[in-house]
Steps between C-alpha positions, in 0.01 A plus 500: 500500500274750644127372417373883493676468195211324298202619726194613330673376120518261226695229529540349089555105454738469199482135496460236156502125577722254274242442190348900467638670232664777730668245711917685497670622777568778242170580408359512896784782579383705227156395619559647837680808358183604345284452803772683713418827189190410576463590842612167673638514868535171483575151302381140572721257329589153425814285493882598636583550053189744482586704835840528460431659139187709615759630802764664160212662346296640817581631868137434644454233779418106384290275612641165447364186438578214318244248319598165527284103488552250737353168417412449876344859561242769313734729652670717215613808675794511634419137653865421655800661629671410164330776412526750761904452463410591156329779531742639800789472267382712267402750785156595451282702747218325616458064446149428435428145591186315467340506844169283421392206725670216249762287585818598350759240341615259722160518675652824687238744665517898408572484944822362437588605166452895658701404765810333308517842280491722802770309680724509171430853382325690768581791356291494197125589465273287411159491339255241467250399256160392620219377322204563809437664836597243738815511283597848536468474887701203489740668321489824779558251817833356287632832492508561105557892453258483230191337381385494173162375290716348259337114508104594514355307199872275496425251711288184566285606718474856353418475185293704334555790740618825395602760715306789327127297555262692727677826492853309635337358775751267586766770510283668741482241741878429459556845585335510761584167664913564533710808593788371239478719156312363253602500098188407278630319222285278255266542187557913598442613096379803497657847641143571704520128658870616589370778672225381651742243689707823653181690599427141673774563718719227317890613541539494153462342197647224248388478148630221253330403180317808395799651454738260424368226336395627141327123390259467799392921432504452093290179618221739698513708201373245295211326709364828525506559136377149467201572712 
């Protein structure tokens, strides 16, 4: 695919985890049909069964990824090439991967995991999620085709963050630290935050739970009211 194709748009994540009430293969393609009315350019999207649904319903590009544990690994997306084959079966258009600084099962390093996808699909594009700076320039120098804020606040030795403190100062630095487009995704829930991130200079932007996950924005609903 062409990456023009999502520059300077939104990018929904139809995704619902085993356990939340939304969680159907069924319900996420109708889920990305009404962010594609929406305006959507783009979907992000979980699991080979939820793709290959989303795919009947919608013609915009995918991000794939799928969420899986490891017992040996923190590690959840995308962590092995069990699940790139997955994910390049069901022919999506970008893989994202998680591209943090933890090992990945079987003690592998994100080094040689980049290199074992290139060598076996080398054709497809890749993005990777990064949870810090030193992260996202890691992820430049492996050759990922995109970098995204997915993992600030996710991991051990982020926690806490969020990529909209100080104005999106993190994003800023990202930005201007690597030449490799950059897709701000994480705790993005609100249309001006969303905006903000494209005047930043961010390529564009993915947006997840305040759209698509109706507990967690009937939940802000309610501590507010609760105040």
């Amino acid at each position: 695919m062409d990456l023009n194709q999502i520059k300077n748009e939104l990018i929904v994540s139809c995704q619902a985890l085993e356990g939340e009430p939304l969680h159907s293969s069924y319900i996420m393609k109708k889920m990305a049909l009404a962010a594609k009315e929406g305006g959507a350019i783009g979907i992000r999207a979980n699991s080979k069964e939820d793709i290959s649904q989303i795919k009947k319903e919608v013609d915009l590009p995918i991000i794939g990824i799928v969420k899986r544990d490891y017992e040996d690994s923190s590690v959840y997306i995308t962590p092995t090439m069990k699940e790139i084959d997955e994910l390049a079966e069901v022919g999506v258009d970008i893989i994202s991967i998680d591209a943090t600084n933890r090992k990945r099962p079987n003690n592998k390093s994100i080094d040689e995991f980049v290199k074992e996808v290139r060598k076996k699909y080398p054709n497809i594009l890749l993005m990777g999620d990064i949870s810090n700076l030193e992260e996202a320039i890691k992820a430049e120098q492996l050759g990922f085709d995109i970098i995204a804020t997915t993992l600030v606040g996710y991991t051990e030795y982020t926690k806490g963050m969020n990529i909209a403190e100080n104005d999106f100062e993190l994003l800023k630095r990202i930005i201007k630290s690597v030449n490799t487009p950059v897709i701000a995704e994480g705790k993005i829930d609100t249309p001006q935050k969303a905006k903000r991130c494209l005047e930043l200079g961010t390529y564009s932007v993915v947006v997840g739970s305040a759209i698509t996950r109706p507990q967690i924005i009937t939940k802000k609903f309610v501590e507010e009211i609760k105040k």
